[in-house]
N, C-alpha and C positions, 0 to 999 in steps of 0.2 A: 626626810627620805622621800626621793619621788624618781617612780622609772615611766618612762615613754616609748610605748611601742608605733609605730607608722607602718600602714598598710597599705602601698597604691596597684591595683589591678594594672595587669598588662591590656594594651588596645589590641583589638582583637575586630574579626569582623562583626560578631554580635554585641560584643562590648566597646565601642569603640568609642563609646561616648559616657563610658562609664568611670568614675574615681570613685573609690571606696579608703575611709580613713578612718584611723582606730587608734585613739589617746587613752592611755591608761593612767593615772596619777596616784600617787598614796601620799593622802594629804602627810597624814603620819598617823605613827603608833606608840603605843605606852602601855600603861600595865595600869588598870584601873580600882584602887582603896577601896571602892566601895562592894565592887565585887570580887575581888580576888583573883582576876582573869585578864589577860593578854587582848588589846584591839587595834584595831589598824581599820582607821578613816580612809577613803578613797572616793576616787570619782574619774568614771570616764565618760569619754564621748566617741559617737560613733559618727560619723559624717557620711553619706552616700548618695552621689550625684550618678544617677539611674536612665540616661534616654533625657524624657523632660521630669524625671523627677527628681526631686531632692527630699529629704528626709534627717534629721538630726537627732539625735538620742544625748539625754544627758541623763545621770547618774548621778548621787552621792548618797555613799553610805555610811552611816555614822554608829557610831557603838551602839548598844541594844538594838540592833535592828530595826534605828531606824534610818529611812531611806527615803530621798527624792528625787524625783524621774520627772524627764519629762520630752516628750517626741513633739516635733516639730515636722511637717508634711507639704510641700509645697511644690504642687502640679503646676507644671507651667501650661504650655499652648492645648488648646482644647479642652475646655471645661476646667478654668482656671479654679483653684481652690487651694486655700491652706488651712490646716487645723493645729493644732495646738494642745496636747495632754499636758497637763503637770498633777504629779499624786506628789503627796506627803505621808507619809505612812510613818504614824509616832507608835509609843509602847502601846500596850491594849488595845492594836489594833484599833486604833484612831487612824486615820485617814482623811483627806482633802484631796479632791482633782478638779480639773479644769477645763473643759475641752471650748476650743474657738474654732469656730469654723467659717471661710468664708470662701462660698458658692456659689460664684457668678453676681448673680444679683442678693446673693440674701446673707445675712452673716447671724449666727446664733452663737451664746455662749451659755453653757451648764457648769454650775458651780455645784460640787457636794462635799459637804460637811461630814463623812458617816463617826458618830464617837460611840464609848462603851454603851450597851445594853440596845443595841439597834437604834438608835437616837440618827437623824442624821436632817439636814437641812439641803434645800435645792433650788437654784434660782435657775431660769432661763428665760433669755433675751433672744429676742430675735429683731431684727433690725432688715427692710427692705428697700 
């Protein structure tokens, strides 16, 4: 089962340089033995090209709640810069994100681990 929604902005004289798009998907649904209870997988994405920006969102969310994200950000002229989120968000609130960044001359990335009982792990990079 999969429905698809599209969204493009009229040009305009403020927006004139704007597209905006919006994908809905259901990966699918079923009825789950273990719980008793009706789910439905999905994933969308949102695209939005902004002036000089650009921007991407993805989504999937998967039965028990859990769910992965991740934005995408990408300035073009004047203070070039992209970053990069991705979370994983499992049961008990377990979680992973990711963020990249990369500003002109310097790029860092942060990786965290957060798991049960406030446990969590952290690197970051920086690179010049």
């Amino acid at each position: 089962m999969r429905g698809t929604v599209a969204c493009r902005a009229q040009p305009s004289e403020t927006l004139i340089h704007s597209v905006i798009m919006f994908k809905l998907s259901t990966l699918s649904s079923g009825y789950n033995h273990h719980t008793g209870k009706k789910y439905k997988q999905y994933y969308y994405r949102v695209e939005v090209l902004l002036l000089q920006y650009y921007y991407r969102v993805e989504v999937l969310l998967l039965q028990y709640k859990q769910y992965y994200y991740r934005v995408e950000v990408l300035l073009l002229q004047y203070k070039q810069y992209y970053y990069r989120v991705e979370v994983l968000l499992l049961q008990y609130k377990q979680y992973y994100y990711r963020v990249e960044v990369l500003l002109l001359q310097y790029y860092y990335r942060v990786e965290v681990l957060l798991l049960q009982y406030k446990q969590y792990y952290y690197r970051v990079e920086v690179l010049r």
